[in-house]
RODO-2510 file (C-alpha; in nm, 4 decimals, decimal comma):
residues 442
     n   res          X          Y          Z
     1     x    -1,4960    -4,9323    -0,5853
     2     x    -1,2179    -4,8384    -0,3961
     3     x    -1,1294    -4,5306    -0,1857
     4     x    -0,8872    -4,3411    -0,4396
     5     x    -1,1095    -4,3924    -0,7711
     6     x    -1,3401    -4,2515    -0,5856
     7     x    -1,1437    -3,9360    -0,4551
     8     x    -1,0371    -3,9694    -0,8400
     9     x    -1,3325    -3,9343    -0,9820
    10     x    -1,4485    -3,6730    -0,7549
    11     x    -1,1459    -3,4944    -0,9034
    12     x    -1,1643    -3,5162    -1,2256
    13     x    -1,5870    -3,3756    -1,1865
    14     x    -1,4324    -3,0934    -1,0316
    15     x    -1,2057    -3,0469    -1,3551
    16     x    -1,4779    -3,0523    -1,5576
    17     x    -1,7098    -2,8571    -1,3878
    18     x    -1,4010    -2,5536    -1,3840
    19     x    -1,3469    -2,6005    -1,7210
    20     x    -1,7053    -2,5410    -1,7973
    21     x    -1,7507    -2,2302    -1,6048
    22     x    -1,4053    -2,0677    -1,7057
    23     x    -1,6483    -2,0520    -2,0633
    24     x    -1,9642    -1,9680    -1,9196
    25     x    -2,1115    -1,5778    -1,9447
    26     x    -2,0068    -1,4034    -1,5903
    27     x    -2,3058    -1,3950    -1,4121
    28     x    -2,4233    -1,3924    -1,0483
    29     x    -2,4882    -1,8005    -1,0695
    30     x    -2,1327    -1,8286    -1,2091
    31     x    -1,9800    -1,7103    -0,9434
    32     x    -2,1384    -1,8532    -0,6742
    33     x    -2,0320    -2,1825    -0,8094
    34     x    -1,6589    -2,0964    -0,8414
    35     x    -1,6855    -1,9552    -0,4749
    36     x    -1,8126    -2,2755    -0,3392
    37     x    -1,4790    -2,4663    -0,5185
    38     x    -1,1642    -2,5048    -0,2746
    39     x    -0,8796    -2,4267    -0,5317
    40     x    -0,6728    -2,6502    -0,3212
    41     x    -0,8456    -2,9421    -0,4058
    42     x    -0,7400    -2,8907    -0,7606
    43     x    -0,4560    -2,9924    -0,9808
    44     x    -0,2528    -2,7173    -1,0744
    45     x    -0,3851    -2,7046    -1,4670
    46     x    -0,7186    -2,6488    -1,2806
    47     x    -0,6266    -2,4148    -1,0478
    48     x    -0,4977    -2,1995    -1,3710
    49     x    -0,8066    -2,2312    -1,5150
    50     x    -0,9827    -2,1521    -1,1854
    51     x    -0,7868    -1,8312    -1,1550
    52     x    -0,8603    -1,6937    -1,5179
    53     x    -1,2381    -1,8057    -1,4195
    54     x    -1,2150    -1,5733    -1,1640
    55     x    -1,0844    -1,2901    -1,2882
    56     x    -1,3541    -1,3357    -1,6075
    57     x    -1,5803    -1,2546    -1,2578
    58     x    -1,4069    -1,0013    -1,1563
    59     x    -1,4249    -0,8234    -1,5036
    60     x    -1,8299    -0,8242    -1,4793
    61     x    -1,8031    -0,7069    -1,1408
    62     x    -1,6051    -0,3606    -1,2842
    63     x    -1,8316    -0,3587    -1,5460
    64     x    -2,1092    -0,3476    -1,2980
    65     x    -1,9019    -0,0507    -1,0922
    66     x    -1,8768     0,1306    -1,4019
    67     x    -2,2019     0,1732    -1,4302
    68     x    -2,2754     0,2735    -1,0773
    69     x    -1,9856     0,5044    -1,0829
    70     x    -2,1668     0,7195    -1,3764
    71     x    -2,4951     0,6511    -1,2051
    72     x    -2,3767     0,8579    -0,8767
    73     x    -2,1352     1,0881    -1,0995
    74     x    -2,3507     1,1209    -1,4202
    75     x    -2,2427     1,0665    -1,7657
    76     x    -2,1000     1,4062    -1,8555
    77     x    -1,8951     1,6476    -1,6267
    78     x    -2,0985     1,8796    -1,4560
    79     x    -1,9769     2,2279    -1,4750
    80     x    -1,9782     2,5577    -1,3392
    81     x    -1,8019     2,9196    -1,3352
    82     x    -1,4930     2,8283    -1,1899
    83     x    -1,2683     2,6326    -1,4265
    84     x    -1,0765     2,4882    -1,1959
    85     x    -1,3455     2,4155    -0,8705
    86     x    -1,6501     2,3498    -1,0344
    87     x    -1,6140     2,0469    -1,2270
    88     x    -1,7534     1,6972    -1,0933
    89     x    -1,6197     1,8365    -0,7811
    90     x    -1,9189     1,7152    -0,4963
    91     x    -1,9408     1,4355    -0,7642
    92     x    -1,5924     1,3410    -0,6432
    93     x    -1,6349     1,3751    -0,2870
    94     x    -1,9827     1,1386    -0,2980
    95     x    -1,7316     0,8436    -0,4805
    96     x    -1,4496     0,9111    -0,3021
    97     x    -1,6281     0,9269     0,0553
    98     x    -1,8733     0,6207    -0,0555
    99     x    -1,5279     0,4153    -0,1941
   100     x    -1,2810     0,6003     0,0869
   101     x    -1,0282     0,6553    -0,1829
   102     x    -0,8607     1,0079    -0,2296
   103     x    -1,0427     1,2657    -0,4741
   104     x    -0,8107     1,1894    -0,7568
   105     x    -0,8264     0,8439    -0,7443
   106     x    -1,1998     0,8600    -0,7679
   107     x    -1,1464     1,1311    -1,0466
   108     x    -0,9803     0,8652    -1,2621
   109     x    -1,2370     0,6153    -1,1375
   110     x    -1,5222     0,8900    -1,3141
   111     x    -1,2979     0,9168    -1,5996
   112     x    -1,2484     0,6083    -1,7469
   113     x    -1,6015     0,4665    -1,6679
   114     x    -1,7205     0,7900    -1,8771
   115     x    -1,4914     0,7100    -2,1410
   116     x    -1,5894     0,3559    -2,1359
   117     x    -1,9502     0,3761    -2,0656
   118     x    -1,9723     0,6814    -2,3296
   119     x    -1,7522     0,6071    -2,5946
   120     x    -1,6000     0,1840    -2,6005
   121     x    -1,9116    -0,0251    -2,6001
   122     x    -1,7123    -0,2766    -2,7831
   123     x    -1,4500    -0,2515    -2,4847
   124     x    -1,7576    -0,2552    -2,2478
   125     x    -1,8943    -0,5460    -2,4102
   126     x    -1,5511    -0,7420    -2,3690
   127     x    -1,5022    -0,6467    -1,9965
   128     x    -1,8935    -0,7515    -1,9282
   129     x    -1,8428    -1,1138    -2,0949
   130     x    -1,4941    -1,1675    -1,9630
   131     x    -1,2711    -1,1353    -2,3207
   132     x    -1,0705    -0,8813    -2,1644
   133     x    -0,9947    -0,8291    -1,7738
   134     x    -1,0173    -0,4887    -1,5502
   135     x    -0,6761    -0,3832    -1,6312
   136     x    -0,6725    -0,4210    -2,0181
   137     x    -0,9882    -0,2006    -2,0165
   138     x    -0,8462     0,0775    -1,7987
   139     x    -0,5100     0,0776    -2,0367
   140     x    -0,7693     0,1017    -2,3132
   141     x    -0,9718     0,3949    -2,1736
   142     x    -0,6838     0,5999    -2,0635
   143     x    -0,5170     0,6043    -2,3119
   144     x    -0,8232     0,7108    -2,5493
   145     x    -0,9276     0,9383    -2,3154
   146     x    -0,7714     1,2960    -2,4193
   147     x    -0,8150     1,1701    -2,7355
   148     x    -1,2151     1,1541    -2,7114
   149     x    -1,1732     1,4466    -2,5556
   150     x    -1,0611     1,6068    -2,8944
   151     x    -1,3170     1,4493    -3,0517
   152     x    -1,1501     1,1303    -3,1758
   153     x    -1,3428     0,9847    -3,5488
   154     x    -1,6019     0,6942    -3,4656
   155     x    -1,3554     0,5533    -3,7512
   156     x    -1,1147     0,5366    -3,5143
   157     x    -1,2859     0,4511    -3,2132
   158     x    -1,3759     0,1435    -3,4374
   159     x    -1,0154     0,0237    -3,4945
   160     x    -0,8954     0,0807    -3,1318
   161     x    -1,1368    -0,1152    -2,9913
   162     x    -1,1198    -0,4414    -3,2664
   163     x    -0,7400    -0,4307    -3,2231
   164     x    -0,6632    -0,3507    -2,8990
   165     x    -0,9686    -0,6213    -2,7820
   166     x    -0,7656    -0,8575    -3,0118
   167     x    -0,4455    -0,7900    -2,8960
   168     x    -0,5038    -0,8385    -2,5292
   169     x    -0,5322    -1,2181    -2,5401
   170     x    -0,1968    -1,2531    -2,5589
   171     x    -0,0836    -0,8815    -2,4020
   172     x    -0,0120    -0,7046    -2,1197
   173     x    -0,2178    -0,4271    -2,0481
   174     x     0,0716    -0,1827    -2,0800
   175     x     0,1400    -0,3188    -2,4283
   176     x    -0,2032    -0,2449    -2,5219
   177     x    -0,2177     0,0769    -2,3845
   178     x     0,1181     0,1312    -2,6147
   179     x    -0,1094    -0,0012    -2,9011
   180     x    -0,3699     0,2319    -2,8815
   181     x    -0,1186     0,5053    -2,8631
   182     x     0,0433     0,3799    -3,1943
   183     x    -0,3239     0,3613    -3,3709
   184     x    -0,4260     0,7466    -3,2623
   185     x    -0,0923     0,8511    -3,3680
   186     x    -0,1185     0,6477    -3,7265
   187     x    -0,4773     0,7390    -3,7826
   188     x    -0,4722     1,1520    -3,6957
   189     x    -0,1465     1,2850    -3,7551
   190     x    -0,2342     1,6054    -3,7525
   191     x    -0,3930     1,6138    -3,4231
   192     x    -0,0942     1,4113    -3,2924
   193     x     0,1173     1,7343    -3,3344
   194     x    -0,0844     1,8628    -3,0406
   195     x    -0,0318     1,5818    -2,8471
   196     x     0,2553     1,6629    -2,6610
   197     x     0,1489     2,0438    -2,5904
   198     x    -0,1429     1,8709    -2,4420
   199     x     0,0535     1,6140    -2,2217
   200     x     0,2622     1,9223    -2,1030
   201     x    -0,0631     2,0336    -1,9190
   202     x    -0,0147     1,7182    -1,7044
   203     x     0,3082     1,7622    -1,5437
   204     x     0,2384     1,6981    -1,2048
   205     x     0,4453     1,6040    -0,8846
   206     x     0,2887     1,3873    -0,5849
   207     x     0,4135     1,2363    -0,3040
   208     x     0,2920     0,8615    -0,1610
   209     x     0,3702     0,7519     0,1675
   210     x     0,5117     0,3900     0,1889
   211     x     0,5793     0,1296     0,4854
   212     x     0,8670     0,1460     0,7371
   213     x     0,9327     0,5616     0,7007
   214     x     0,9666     0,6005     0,3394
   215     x     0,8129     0,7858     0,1205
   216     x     0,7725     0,7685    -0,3042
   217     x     0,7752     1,0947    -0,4727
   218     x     0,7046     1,0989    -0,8609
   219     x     0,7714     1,3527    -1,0857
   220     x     0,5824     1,3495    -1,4638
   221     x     0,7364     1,6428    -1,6686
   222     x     0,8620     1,6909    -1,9902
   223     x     1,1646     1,5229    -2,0970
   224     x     1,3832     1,7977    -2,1845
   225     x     1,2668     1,8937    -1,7928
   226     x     1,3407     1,5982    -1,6395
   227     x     1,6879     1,5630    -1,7997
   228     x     1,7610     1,9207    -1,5880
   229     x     1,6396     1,7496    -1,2795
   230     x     1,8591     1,4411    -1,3102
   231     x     2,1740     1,6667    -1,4381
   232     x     2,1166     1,9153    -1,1324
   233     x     2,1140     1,5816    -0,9477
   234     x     2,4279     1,4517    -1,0885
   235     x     2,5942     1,8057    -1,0197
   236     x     2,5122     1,8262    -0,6647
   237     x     2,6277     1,5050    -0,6257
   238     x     3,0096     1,5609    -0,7822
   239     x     3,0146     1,9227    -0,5756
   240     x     2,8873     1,7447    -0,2506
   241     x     3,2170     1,4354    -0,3108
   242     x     3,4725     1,6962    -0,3347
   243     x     3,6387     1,8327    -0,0359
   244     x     3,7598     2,1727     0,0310
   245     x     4,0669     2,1406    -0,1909
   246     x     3,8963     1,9777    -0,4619
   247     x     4,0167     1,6408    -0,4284
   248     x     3,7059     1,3380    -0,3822
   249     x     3,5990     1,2381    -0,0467
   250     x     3,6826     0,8711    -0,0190
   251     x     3,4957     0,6075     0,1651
   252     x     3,1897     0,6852     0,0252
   253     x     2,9973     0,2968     0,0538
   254     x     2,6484     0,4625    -0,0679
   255     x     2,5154     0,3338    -0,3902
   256     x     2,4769     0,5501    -0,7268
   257     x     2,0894     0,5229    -0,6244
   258     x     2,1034     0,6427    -0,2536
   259     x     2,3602     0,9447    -0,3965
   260     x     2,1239     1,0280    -0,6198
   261     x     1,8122     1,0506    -0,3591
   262     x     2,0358     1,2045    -0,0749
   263     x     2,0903     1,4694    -0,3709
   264     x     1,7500     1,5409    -0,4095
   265     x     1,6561     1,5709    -0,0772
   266     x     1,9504     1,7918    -0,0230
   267     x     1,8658     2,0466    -0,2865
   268     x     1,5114     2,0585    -0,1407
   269     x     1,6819     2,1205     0,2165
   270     x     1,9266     2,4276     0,1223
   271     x     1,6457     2,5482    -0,1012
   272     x     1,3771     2,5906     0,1653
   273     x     1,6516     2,7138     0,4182
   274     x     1,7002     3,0048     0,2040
   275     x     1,3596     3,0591     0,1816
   276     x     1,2717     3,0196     0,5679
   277     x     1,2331     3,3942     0,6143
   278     x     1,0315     3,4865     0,3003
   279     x     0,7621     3,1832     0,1940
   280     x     0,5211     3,1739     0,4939
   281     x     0,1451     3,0602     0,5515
   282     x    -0,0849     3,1982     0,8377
   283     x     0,2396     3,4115     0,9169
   284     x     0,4587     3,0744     0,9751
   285     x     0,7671     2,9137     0,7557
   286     x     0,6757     2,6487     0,5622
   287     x     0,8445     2,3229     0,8053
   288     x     0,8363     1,9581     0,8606
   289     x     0,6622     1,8760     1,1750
   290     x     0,7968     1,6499     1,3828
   291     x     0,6214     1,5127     1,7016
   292     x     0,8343     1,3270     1,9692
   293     x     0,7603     1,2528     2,3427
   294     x     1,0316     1,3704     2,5974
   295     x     1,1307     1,0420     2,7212
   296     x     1,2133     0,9436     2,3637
   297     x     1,3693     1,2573     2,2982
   298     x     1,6007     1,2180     2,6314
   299     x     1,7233     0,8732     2,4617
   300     x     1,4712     0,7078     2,7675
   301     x     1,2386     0,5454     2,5558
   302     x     1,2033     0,4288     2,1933
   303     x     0,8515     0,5337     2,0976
   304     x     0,8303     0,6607     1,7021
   305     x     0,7956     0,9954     1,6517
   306     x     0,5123     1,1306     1,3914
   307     x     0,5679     1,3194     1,0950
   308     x     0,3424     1,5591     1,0163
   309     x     0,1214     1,4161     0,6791
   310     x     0,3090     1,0894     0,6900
   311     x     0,2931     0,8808     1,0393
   312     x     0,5542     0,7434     1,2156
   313     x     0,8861     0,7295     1,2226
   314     x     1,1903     0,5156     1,3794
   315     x     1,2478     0,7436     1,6969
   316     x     1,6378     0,7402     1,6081
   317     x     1,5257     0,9363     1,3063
   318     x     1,3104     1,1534     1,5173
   319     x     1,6266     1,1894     1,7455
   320     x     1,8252     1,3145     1,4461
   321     x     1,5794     1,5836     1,3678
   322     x     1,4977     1,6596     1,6885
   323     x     1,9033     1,8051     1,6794
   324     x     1,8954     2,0332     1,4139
   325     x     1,5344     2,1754     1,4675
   326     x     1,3456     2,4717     1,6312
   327     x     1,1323     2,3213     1,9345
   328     x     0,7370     2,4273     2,0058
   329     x     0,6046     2,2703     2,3134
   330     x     0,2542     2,0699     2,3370
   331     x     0,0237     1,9590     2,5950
   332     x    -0,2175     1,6589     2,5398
   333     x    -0,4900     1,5042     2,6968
   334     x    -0,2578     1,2050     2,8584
   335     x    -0,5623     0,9604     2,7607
   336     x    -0,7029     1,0947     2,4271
   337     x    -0,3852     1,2455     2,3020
   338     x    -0,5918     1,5334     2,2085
   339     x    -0,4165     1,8917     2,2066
   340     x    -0,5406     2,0966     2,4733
   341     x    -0,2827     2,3731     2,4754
   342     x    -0,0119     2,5367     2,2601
   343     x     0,2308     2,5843     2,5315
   344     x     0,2731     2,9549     2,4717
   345     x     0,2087     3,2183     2,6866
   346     x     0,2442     3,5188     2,5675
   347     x     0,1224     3,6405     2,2346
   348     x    -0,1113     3,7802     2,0295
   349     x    -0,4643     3,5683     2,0395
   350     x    -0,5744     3,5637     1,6812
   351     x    -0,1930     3,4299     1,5663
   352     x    -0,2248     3,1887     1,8244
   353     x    -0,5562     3,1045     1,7909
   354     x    -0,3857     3,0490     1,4238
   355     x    -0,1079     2,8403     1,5455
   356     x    -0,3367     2,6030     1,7650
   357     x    -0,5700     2,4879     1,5016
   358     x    -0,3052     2,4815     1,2534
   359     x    -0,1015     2,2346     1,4896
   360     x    -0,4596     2,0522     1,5873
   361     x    -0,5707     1,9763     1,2489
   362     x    -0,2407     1,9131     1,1072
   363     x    -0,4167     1,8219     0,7489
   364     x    -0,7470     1,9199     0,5872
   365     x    -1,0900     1,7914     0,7420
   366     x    -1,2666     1,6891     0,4917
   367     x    -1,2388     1,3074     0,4861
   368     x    -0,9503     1,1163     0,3331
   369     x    -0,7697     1,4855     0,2117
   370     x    -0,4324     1,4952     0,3525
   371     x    -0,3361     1,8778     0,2223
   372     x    -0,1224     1,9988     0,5048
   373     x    -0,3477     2,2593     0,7243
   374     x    -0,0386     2,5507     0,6932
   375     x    -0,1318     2,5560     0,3130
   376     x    -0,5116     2,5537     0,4415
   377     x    -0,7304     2,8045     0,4604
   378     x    -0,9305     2,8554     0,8375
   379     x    -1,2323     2,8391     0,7752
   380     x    -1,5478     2,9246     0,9916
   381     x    -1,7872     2,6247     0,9831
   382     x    -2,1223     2,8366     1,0792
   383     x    -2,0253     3,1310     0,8416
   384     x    -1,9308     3,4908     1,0138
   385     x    -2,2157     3,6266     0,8180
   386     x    -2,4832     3,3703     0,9780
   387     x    -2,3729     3,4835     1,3395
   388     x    -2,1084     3,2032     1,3681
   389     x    -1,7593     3,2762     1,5682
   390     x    -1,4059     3,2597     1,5176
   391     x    -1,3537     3,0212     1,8204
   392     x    -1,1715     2,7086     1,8783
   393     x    -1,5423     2,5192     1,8213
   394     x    -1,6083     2,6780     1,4803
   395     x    -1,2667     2,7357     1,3034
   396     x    -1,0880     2,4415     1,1543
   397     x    -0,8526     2,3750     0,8161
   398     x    -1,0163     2,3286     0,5178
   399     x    -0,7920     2,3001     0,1641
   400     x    -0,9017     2,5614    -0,0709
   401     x    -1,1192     2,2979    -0,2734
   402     x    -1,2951     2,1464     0,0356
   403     x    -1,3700     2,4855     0,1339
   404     x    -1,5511     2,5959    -0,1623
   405     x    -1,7473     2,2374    -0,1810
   406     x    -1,8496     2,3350     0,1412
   407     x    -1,9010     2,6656     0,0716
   408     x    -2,0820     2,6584    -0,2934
   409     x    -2,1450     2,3207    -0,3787
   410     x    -2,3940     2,2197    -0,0917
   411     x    -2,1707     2,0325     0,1586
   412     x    -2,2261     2,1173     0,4992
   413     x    -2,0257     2,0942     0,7949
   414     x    -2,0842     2,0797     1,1856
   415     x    -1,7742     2,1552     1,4049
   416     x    -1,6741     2,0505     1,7340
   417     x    -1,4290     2,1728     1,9951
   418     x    -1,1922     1,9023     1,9991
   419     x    -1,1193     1,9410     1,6211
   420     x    -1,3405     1,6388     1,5385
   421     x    -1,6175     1,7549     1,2395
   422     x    -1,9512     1,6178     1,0890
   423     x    -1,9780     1,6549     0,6851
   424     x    -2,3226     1,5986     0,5465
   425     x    -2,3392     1,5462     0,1480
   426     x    -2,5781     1,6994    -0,1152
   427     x    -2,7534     1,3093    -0,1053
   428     x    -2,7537     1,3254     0,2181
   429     x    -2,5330     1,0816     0,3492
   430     x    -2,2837     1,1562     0,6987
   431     x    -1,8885     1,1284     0,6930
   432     x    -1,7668     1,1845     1,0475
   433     x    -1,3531     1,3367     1,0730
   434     x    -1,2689     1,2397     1,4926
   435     x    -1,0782     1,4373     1,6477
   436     x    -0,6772     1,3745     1,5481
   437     x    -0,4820     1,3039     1,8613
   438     x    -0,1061     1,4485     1,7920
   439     x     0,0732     1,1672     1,8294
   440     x    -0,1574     0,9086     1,5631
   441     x    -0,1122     0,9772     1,1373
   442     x    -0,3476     1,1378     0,9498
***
């Protein structure tokens, strides 16, 4: 028998053995015998089949974190006086802290394996044997979920799941999700009348930081909304091109796309310079922080500057801020980085005392939260009331939901001088912040 039948043969075992297990149940077994495969020694049909054999796995595997999500969070929201505060708040924190994702990511994590685990066992079902994958199921249970929320029929519930299961052998996940939107719609139109009332109550805008100094910032708000936004947009932009005797600037190379986020930026920027004077926290204009060492600042050195809630940035971009800004000297541990003073001298204590943790914590302390520390409240970490002191060691930022977890919910917090903090959950468990040397992101 010679050398290639062999490698041949070999081969085509391998084929058959993939093919076997891309129709076997998920299971533990399963995929320790797709991990031991090399995908490379495949032929490319195979390695198809290998993929979707994989990602069958990876289904049971979110079926099995759906159930330990509602086994830490519980099956139904837990709730409280306060409408806003109380609800699966320290719930939250344990799956966010446990998963290190931020608070509303693990909110939507809670959500849809309630809605799932609750209300879709047919969609459960499908994820646990593989029909469907992660994705479909998430498009699935988002989409349903204000819907259970009304109280969708079981009737319905029914014919979601049969179609949309159906449908996403051969769909996207998004064109499910705009499935199951078409059957609520079709099958309670008079609750769909309420629907976009409802999806009003939404509108939201966040910011998400991205590689090389960028930032995304999405807006979700009703259309009629958003068409102001884009016209204001358009407006500032045709103002902006036109020079003082109203004829266009010319030489303009930027795209319609970078006129159209240059606007937006810009009517942020004469917005909040108007405001300077008026809109302040802990007695201080709202401002973007900008942290640059001399050298670079001199033109001596290139190091990137930090932004304040982002990272770093080019330090020719730190330059050009640096120009048109009010200064604030620092002085930092030349090793740690740490901030040791606020380079003022005279003033009154508690405002300073205000400015230096303010400028030390730069963000919120509980883990992962990245809510600025001006829009913060300072909070005592040994309350007044139990003796403790409003000192560098015991005051730090907290955002306004942190500080009532701490404060009602049974999260505790030890404090230490150099800004660095020890959380300890309801379970139990310990989440250490370290101290935040000025010149590293948060």
């Amino acid at each position: 028998m010679s050398t290639a039948f062999i490698i041949r043969e070999e081969e085509e075992t391998l084929v058959e053995k993939v093919a076997q297990l891309l129709h076997a149940l998920p299971s533990a077994a399963v995929l320790a015998q797709l991990a031991a495969i090399d995908p490379h020694s495949l032929p490319m049909a195979s390695r198809i089949d290998y993929l979707t054999a994989i990602e069958r796995q990876e289904s049971w595997i979110q079926a099995l974190m759906h159930r330990a999500i509602v086994a830490v969070a519980g099956r139904e929201s837990s709730q409280g006086d306060d409408p806003i505060y109380s609800i699966d708040d320290s719930e939250r924190e344990d799956i966010s802290t446990a998963l290190r994702l931020s608070p509303s990511s693990a909110q939507i994590k809670i959500d849809i394996a309630r809605a799932l685990t609750n209300h879709l066992p047919n969609t459960c079902s499908a994820l646990a044997v593989g029909e469907i994958s992660a994705a479909h199921a998430n498009a699935i249970a988002r989409e349903t979920a204000s819907a259970l929320n009304r109280g969708l029929p079981e009737s319905v519930i029914f014919e979601i799941e049969n179609r949309a299961i159906s449908y996403a052998e051969f769909h996207t996940p998004s064109q499910v999700g705009n499935l199951v939107r078409k059957v609520i719609a079709s099958s309670t139109p008079e609750e769909f009348e309420d629907v976009a009332q409802s999806a009003r109550e939404l509108r939201n805008v966040n910011c998400f930081d991205e590689p090389d100094g960028m930032s995304t910032i999405i807006a979700l708000l009703p259309a009629h909304e958003a068409k102001v936004v884009m016209n204001a947009i358009e407006s500032f932009i045709v103002m902006s091109e036109k020079s003082a005797d109203g004829l266009h600037t010319a030489n303009d190379a930027r795209s319609k796309d970078l006129k159209r986020a240059d606007a937006l930026a810009g009517i942020a920027s004469q917005y909040l310079a108007s405001t300077l004077d008026e809109v302040k926290a802990h007695r201080r204009p709202l401002t973007v922080n900008v942290t640059i060492d001399l050298p670079t600042l001199m033109g001596l050195a290139e190091n990137p500057g930090e932004l304040a809630g982002y990272g770093p940035i080019p330090a020719a971009v730190a330059r050009e801020i640096a120009a048109d800004a009010r200064w604030k000297r620092f002085i930092t541990e030349p090793i740690t980085g740490n901030l040791l003073d606020f380079g003022r001298e005279h003033y009154e204590p508690p405002q300073a005392l205000k400015d230096f943790l303010i400028a030390r914590d730069r963000t919120c302390r509980f883990p992962g939260c990245r809510r600025s520390a001006i829009l913060s409240d300072l909070d005592h970490a040994k309350s007044w009331e139990t003796g403790g002191s409003t000192s560098l060691e015991n005051l730090g930022a907290l955002c306004r939901r942190h500080h009532k977890l701490k404060t009602h919910h049974g999260w505790t917090l030890e404090s230490f001088a150099d800004g660095s903090c020890l959380w300890r959950s309801p379970a139990g468990k310990e989440y250490l912040t370290p101290a935040r040397p000025v010149n590293e992101p948060v």
